[in-house]
mmCIF file of the N, C-alpha and C atoms, coordinates in Angstrom:
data_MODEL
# 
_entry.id   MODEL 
# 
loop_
_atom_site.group_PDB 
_atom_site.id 
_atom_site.type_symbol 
_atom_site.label_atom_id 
_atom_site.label_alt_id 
_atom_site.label_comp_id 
_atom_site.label_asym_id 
_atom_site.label_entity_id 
_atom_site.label_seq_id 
_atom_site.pdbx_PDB_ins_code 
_atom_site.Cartn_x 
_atom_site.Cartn_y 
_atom_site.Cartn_z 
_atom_site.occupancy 
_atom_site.B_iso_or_equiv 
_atom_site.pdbx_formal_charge 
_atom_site.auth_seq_id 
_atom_site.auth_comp_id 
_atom_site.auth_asym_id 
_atom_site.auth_atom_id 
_atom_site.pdbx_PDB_model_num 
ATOM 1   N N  . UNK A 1 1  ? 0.829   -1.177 0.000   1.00 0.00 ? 1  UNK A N  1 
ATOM 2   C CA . UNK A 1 1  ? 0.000   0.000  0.000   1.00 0.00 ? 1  UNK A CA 1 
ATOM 3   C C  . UNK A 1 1  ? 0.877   1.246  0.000   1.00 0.00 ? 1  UNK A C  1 
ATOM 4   N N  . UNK A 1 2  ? 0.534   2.290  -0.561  1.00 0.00 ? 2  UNK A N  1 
ATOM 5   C CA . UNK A 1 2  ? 1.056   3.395  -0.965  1.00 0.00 ? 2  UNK A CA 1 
ATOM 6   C C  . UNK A 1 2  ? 0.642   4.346  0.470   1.00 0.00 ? 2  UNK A C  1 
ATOM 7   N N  . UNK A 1 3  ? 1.784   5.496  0.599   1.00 0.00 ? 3  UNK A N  1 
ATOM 8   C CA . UNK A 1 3  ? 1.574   6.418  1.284   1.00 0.00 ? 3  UNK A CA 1 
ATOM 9   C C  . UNK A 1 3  ? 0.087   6.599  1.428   1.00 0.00 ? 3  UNK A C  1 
ATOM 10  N N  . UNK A 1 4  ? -0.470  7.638  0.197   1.00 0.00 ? 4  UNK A N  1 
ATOM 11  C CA . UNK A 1 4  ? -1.508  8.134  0.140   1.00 0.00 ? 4  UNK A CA 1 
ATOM 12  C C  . UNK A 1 4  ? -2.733  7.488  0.366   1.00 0.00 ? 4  UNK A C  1 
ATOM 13  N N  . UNK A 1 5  ? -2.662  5.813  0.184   1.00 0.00 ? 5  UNK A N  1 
ATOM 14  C CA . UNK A 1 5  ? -3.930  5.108  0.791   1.00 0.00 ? 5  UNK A CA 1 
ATOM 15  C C  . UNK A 1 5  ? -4.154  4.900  2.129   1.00 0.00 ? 5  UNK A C  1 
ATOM 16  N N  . UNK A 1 6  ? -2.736  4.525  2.749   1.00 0.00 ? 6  UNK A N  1 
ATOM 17  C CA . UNK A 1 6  ? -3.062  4.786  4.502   1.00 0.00 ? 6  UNK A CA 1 
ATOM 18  C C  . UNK A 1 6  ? -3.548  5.661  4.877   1.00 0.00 ? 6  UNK A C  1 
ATOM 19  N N  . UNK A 1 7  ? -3.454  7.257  4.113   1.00 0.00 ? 7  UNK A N  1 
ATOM 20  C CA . UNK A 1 7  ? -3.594  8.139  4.917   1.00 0.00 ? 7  UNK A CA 1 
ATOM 21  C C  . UNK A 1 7  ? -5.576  8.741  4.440   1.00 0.00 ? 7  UNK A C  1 
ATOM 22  N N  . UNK A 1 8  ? -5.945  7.814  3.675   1.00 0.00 ? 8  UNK A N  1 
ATOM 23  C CA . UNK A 1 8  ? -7.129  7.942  3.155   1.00 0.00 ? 8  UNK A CA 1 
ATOM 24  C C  . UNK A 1 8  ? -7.840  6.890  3.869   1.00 0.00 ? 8  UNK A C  1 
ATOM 25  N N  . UNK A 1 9  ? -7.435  5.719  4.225   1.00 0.00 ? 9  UNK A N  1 
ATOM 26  C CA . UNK A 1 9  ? -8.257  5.117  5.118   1.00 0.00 ? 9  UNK A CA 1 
ATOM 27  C C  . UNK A 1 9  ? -8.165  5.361  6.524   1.00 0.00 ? 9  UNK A C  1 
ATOM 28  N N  . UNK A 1 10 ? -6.874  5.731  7.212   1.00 0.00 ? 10 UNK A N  1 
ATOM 29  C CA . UNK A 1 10 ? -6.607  6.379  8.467   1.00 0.00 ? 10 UNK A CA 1 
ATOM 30  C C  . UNK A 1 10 ? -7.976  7.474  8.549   1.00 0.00 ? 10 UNK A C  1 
ATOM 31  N N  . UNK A 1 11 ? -7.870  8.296  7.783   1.00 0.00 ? 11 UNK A N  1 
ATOM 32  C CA . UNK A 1 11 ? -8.794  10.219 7.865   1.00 0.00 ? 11 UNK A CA 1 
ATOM 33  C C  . UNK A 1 11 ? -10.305 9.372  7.566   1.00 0.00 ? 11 UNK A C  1 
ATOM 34  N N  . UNK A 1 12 ? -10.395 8.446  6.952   1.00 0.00 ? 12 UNK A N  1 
ATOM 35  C CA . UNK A 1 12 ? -11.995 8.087  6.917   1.00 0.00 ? 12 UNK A CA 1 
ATOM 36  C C  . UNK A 1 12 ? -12.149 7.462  7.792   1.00 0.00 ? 12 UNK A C  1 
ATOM 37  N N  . UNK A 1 13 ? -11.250 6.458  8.344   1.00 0.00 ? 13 UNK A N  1 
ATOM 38  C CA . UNK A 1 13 ? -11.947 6.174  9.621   1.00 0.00 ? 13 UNK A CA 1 
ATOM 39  C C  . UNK A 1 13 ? -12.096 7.058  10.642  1.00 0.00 ? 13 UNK A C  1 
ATOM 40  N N  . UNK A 1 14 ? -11.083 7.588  10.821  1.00 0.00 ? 14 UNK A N  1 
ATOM 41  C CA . UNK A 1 14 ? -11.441 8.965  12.004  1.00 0.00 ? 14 UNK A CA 1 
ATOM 42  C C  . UNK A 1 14 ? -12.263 9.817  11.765  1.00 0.00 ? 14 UNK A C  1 
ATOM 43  N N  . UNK A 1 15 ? -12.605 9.956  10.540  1.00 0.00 ? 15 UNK A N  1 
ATOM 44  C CA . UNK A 1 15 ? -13.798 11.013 9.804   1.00 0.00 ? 15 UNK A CA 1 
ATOM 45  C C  . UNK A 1 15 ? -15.135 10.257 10.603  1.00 0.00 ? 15 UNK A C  1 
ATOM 46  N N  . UNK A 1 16 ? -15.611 8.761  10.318  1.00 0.00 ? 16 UNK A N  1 
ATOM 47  C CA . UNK A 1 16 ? -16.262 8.079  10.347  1.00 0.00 ? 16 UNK A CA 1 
ATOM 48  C C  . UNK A 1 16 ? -16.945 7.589  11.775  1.00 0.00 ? 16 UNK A C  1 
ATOM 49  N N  . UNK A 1 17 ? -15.504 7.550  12.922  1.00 0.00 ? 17 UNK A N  1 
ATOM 50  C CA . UNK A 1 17 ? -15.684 7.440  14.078  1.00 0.00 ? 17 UNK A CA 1 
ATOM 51  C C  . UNK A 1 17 ? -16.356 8.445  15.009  1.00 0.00 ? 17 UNK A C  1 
ATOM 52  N N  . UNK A 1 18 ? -15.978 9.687  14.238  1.00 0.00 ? 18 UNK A N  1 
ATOM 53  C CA . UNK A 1 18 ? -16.813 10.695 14.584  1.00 0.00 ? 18 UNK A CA 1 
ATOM 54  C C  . UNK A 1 18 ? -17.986 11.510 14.444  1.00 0.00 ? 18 UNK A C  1 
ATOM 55  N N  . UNK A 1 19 ? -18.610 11.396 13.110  1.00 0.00 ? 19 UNK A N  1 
ATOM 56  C CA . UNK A 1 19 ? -19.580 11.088 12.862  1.00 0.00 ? 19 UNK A CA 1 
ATOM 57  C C  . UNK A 1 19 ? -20.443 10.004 13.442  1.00 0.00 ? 19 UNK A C  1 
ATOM 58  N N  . UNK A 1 20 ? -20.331 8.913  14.088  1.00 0.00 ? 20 UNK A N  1 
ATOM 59  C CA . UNK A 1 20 ? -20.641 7.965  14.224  1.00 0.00 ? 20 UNK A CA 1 
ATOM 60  C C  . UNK A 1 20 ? -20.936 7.894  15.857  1.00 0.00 ? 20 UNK A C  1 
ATOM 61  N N  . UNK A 1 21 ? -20.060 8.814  16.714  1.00 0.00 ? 21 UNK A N  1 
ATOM 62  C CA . UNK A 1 21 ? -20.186 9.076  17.783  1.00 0.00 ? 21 UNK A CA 1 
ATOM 63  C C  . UNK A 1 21 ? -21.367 10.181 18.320  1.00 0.00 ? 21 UNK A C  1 
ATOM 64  N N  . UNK A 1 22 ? -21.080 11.533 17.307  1.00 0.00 ? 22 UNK A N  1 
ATOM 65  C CA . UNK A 1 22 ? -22.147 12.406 17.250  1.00 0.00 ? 22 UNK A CA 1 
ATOM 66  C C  . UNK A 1 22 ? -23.060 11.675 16.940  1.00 0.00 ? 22 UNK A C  1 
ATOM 67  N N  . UNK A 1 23 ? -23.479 11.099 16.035  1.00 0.00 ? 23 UNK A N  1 
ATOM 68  C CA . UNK A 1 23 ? -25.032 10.437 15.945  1.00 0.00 ? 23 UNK A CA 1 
ATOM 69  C C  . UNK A 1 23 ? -25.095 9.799  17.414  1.00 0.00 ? 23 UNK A C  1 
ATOM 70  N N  . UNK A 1 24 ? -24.147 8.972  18.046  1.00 0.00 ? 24 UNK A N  1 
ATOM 71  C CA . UNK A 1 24 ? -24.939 8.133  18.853  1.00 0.00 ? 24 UNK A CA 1 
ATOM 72  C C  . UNK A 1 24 ? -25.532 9.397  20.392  1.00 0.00 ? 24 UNK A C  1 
ATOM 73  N N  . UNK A 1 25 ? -24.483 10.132 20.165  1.00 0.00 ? 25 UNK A N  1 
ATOM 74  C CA . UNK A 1 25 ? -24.626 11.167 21.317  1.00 0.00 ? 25 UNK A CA 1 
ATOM 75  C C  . UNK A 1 25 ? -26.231 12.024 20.891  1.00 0.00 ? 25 UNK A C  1 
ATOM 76  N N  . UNK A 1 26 ? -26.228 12.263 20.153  1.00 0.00 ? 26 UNK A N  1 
ATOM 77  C CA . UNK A 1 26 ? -27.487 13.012 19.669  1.00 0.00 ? 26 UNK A CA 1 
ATOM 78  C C  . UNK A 1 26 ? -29.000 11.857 19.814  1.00 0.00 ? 26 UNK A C  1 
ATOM 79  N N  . UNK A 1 27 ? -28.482 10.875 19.290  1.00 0.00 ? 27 UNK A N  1 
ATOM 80  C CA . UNK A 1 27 ? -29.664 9.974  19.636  1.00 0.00 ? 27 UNK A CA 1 
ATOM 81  C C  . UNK A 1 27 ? -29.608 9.529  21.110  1.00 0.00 ? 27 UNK A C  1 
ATOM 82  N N  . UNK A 1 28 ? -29.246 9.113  21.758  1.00 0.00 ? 28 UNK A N  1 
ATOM 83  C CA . UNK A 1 28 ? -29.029 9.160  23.235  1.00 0.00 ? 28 UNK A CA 1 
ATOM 84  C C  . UNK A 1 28 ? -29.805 10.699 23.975  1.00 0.00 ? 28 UNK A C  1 
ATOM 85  N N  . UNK A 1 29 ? -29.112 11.210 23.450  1.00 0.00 ? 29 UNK A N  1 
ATOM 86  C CA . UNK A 1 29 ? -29.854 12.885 24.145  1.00 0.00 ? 29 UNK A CA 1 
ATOM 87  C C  . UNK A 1 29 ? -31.384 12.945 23.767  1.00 0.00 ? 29 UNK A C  1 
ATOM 88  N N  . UNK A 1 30 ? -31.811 12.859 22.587  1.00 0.00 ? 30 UNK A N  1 
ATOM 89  C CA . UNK A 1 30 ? -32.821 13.148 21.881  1.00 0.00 ? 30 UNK A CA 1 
ATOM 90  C C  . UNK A 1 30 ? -34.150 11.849 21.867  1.00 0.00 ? 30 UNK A C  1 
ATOM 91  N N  . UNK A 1 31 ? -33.670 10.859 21.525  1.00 0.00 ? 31 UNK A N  1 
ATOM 92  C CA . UNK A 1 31 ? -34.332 9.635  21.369  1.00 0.00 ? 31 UNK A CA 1 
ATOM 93  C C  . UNK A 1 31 ? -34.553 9.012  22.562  1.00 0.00 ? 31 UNK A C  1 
ATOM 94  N N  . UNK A 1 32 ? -33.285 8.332  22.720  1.00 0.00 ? 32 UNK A N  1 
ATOM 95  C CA . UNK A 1 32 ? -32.996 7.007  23.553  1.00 0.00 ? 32 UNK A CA 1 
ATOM 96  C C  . UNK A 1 32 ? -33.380 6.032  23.442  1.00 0.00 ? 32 UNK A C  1 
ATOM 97  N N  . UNK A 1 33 ? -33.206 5.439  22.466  1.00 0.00 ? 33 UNK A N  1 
ATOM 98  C CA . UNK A 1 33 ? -33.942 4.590  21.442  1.00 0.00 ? 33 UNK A CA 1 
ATOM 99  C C  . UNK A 1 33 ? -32.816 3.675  21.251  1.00 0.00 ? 33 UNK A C  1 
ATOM 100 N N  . UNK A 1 34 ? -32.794 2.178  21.445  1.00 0.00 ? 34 UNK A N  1 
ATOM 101 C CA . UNK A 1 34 ? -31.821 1.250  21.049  1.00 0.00 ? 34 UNK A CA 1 
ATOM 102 C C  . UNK A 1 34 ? -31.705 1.119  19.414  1.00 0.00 ? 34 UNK A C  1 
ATOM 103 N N  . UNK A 1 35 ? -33.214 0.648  18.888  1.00 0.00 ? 35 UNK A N  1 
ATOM 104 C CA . UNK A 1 35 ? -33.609 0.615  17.464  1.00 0.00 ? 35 UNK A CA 1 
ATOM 105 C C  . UNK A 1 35 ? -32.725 1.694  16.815  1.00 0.00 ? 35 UNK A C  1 
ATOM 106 N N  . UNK A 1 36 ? -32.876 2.636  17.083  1.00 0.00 ? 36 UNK A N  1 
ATOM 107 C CA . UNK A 1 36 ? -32.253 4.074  16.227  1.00 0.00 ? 36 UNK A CA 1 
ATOM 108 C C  . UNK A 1 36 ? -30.465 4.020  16.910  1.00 0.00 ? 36 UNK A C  1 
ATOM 109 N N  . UNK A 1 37 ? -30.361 3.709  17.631  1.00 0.00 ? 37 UNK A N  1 
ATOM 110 C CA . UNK A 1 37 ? -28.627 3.262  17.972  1.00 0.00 ? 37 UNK A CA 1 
ATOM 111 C C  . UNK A 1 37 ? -28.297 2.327  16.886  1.00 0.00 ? 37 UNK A C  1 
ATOM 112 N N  . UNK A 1 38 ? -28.651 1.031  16.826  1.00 0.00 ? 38 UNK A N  1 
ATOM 113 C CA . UNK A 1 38 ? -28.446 -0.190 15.638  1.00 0.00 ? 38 UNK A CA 1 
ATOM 114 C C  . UNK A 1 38 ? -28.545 0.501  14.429  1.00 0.00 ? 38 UNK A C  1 
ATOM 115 N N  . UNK A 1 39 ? -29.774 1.076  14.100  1.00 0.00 ? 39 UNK A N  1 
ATOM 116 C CA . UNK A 1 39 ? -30.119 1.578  12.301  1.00 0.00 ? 39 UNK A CA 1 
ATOM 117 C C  . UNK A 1 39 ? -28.849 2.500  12.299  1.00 0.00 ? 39 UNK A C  1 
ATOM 118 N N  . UNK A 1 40 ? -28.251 3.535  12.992  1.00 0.00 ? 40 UNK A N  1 
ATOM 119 C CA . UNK A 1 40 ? -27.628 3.952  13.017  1.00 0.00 ? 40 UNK A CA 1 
ATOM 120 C C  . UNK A 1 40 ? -26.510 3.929  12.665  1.00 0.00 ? 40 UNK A C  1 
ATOM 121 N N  . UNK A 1 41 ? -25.404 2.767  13.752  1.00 0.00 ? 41 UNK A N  1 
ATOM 122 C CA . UNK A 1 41 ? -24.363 1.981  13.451  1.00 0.00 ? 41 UNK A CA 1 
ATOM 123 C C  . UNK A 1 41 ? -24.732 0.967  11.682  1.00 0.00 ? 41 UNK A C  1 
ATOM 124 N N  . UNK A 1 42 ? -25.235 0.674  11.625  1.00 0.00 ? 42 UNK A N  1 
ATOM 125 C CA . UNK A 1 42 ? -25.543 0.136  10.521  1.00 0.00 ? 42 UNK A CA 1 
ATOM 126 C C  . UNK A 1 42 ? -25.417 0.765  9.655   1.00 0.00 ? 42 UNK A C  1 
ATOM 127 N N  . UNK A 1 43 ? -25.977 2.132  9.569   1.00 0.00 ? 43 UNK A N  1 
ATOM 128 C CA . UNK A 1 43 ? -26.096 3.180  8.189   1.00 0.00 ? 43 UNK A CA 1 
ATOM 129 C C  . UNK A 1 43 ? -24.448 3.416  8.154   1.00 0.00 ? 43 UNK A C  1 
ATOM 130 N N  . UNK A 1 44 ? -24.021 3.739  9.295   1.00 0.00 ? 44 UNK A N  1 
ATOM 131 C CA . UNK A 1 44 ? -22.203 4.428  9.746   1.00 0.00 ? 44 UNK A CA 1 
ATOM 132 C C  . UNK A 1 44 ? -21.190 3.650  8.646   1.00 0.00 ? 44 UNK A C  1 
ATOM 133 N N  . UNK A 1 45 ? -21.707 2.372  8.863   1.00 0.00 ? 45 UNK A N  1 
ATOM 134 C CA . UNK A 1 45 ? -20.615 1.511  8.694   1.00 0.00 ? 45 UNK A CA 1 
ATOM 135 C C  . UNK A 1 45 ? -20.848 1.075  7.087   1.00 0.00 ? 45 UNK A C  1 
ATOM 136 N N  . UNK A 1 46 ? -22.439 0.762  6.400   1.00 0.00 ? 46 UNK A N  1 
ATOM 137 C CA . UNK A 1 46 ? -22.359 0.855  5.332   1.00 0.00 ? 46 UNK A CA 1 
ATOM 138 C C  . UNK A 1 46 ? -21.823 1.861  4.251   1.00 0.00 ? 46 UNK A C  1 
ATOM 139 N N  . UNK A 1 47 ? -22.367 3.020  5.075   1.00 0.00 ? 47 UNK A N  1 
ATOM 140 C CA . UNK A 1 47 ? -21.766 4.368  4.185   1.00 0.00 ? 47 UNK A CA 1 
ATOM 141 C C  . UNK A 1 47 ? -20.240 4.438  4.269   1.00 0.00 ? 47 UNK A C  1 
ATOM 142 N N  . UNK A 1 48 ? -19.899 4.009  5.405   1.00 0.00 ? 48 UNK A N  1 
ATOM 143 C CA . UNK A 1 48 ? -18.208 4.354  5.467   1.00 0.00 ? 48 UNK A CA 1 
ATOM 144 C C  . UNK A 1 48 ? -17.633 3.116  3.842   1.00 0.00 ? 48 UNK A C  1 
ATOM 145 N N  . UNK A 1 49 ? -17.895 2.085  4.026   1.00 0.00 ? 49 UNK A N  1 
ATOM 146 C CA . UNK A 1 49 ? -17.619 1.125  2.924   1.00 0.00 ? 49 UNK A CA 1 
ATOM 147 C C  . UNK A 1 49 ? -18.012 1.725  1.687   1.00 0.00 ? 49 UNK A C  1 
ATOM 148 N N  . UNK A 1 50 ? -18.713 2.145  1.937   1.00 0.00 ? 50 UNK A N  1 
ATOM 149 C CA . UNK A 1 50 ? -19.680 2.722  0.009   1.00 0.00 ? 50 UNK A CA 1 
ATOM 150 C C  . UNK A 1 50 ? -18.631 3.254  -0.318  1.00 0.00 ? 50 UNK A C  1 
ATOM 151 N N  . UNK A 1 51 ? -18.449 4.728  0.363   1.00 0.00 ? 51 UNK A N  1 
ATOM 152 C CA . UNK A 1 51 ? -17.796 5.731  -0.010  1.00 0.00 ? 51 UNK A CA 1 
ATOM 153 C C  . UNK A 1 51 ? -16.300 5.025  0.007   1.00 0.00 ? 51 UNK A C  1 
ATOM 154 N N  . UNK A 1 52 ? -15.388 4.461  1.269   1.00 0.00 ? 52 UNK A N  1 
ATOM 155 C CA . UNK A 1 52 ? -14.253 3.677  0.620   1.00 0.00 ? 52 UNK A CA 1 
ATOM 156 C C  . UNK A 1 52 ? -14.123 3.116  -0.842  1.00 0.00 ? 52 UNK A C  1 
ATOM 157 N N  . UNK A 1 53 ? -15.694 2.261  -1.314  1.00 0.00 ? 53 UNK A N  1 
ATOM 158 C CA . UNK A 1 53 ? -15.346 1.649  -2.472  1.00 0.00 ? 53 UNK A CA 1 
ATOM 159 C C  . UNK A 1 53 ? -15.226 2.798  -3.708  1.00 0.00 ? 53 UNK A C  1 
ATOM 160 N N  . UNK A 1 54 ? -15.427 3.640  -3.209  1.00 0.00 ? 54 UNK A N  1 
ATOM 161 C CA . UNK A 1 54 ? -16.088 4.661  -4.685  1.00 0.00 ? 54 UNK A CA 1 
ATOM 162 C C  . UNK A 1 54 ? -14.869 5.673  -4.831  1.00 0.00 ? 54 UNK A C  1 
ATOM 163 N N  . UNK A 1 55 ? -14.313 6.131  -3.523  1.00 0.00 ? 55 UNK A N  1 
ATOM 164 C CA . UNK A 1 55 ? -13.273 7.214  -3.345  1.00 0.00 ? 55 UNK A CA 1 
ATOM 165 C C  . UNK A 1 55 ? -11.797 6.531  -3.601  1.00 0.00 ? 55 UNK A C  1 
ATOM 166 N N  . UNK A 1 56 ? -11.701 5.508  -2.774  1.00 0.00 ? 56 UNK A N  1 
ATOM 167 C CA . UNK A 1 56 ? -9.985  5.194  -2.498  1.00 0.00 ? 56 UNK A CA 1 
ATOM 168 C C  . UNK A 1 56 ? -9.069  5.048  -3.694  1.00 0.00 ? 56 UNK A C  1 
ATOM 169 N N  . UNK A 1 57 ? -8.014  5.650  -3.387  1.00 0.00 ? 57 UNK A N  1 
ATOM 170 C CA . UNK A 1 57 ? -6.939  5.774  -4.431  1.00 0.00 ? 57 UNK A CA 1 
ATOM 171 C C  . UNK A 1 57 ? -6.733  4.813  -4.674  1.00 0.00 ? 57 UNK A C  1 
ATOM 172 N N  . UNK A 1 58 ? -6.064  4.061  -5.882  1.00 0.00 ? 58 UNK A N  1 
ATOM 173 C CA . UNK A 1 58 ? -5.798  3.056  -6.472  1.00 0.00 ? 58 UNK A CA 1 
ATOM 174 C C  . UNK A 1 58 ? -4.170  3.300  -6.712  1.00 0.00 ? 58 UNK A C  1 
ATOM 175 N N  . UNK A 1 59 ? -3.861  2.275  -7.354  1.00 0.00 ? 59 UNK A N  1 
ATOM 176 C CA . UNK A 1 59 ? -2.063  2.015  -7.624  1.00 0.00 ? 59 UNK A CA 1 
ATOM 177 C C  . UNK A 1 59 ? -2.136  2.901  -9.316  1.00 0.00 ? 59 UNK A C  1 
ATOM 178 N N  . UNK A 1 60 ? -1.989  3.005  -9.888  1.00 0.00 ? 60 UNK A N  1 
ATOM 179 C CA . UNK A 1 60 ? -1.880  3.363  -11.307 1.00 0.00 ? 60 UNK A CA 1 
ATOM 180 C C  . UNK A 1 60 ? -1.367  2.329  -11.943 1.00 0.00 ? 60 UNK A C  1 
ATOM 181 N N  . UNK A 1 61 ? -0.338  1.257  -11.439 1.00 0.00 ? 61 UNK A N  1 
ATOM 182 C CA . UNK A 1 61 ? -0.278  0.749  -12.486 1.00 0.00 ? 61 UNK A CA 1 
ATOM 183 C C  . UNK A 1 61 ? -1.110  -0.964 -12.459 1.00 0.00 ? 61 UNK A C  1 
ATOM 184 N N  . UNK A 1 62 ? -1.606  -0.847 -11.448 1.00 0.00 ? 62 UNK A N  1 
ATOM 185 C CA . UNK A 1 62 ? -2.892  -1.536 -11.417 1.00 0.00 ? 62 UNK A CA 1 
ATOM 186 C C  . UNK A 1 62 ? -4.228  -1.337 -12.554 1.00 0.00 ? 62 UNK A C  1 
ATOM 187 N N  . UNK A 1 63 ? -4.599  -0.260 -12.707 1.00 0.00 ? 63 UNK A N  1 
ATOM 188 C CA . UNK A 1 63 ? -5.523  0.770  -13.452 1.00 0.00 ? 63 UNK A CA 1 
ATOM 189 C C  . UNK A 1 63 ? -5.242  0.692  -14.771 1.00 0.00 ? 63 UNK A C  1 
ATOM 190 N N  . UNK A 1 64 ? -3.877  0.679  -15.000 1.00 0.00 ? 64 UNK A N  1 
ATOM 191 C CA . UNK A 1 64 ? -3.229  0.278  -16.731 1.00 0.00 ? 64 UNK A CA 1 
ATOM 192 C C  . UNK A 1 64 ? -3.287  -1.316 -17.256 1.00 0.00 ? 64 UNK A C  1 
ATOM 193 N N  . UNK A 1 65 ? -2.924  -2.306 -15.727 1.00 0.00 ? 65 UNK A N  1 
ATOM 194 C CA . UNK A 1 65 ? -3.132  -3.251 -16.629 1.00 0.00 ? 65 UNK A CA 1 
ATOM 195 C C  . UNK A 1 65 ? -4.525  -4.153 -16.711 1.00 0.00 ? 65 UNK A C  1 
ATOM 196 N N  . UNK A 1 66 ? -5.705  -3.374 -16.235 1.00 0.00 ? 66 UNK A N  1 
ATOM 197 C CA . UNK A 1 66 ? -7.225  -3.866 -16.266 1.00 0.00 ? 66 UNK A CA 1 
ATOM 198 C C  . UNK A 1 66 ? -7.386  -3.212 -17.635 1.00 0.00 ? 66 UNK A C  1 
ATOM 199 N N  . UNK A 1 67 ? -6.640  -2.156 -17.876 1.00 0.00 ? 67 UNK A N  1 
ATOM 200 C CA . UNK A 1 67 ? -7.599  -1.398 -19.179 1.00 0.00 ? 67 UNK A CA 1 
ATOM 201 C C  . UNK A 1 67 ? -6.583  -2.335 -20.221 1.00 0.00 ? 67 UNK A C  1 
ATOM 202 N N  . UNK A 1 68 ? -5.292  -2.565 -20.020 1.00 0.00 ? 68 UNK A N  1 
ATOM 203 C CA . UNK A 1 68 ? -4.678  -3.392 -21.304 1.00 0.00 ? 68 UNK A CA 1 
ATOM 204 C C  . UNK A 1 68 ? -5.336  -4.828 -21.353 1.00 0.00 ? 68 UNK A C  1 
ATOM 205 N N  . UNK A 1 69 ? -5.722  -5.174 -20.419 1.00 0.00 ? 69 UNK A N  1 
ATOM 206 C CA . UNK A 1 69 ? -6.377  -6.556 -20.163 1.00 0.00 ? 69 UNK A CA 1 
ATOM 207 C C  . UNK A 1 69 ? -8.122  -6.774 -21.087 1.00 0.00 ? 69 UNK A C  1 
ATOM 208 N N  . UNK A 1 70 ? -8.584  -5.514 -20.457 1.00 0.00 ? 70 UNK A N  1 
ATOM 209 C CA . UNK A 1 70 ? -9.642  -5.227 -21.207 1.00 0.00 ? 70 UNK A CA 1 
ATOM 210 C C  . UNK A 1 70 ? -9.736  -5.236 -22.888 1.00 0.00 ? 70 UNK A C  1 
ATOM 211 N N  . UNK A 1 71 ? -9.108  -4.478 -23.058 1.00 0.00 ? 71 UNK A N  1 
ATOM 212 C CA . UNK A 1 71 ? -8.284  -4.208 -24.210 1.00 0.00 ? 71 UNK A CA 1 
ATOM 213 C C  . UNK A 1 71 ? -7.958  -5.516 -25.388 1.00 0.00 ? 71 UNK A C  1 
ATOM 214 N N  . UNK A 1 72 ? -7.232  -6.304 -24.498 1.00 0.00 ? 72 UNK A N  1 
ATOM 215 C CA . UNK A 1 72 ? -6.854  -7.680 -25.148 1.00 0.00 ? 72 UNK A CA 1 
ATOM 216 C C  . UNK A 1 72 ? -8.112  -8.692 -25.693 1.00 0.00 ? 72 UNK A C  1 
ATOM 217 N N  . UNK A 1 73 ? -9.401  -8.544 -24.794 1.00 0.00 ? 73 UNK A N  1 
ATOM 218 C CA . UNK A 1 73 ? -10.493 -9.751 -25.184 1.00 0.00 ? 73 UNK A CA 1 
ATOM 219 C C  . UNK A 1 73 ? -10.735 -9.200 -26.070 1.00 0.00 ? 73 UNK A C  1 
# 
């Protein structure tokens, strides 16, 4: 793994943990609702993956040889 991907999954998880804390603090204050704690953690953790799959830097020369590969069939 490259510099720049540690430091993209490092900042999203800490991005993520915190977000994830404010929700529970806000629902705790507001709710107090177990149901809405779970849906919660649930939404946290799917969205954190989504966005990993959609954002994270890649190698480049990974990226060259799917498109030469492609390329070849």
């Amino acid at each position: 793994m490259k510099k720049r991907q540690i430091r993209f999954i490092l900042a999203l998880t800490f991005l993520s943990f915190l977000i994830w804390i404010a929700g529970e603090f806000l629902i705790g204050e507001i709710f107090n609702n177990y149901a809405f704690s779970v849906i919660w953690a649930v939404l946290c953790l799917v969205g954190c993956c989504a966005y990993s799959l959609w954002k994270c830097p890649r190698e480049p020369e990974q990226d060259e040889d799917e498109i030469n590969q492609k390329g070849d069939q």
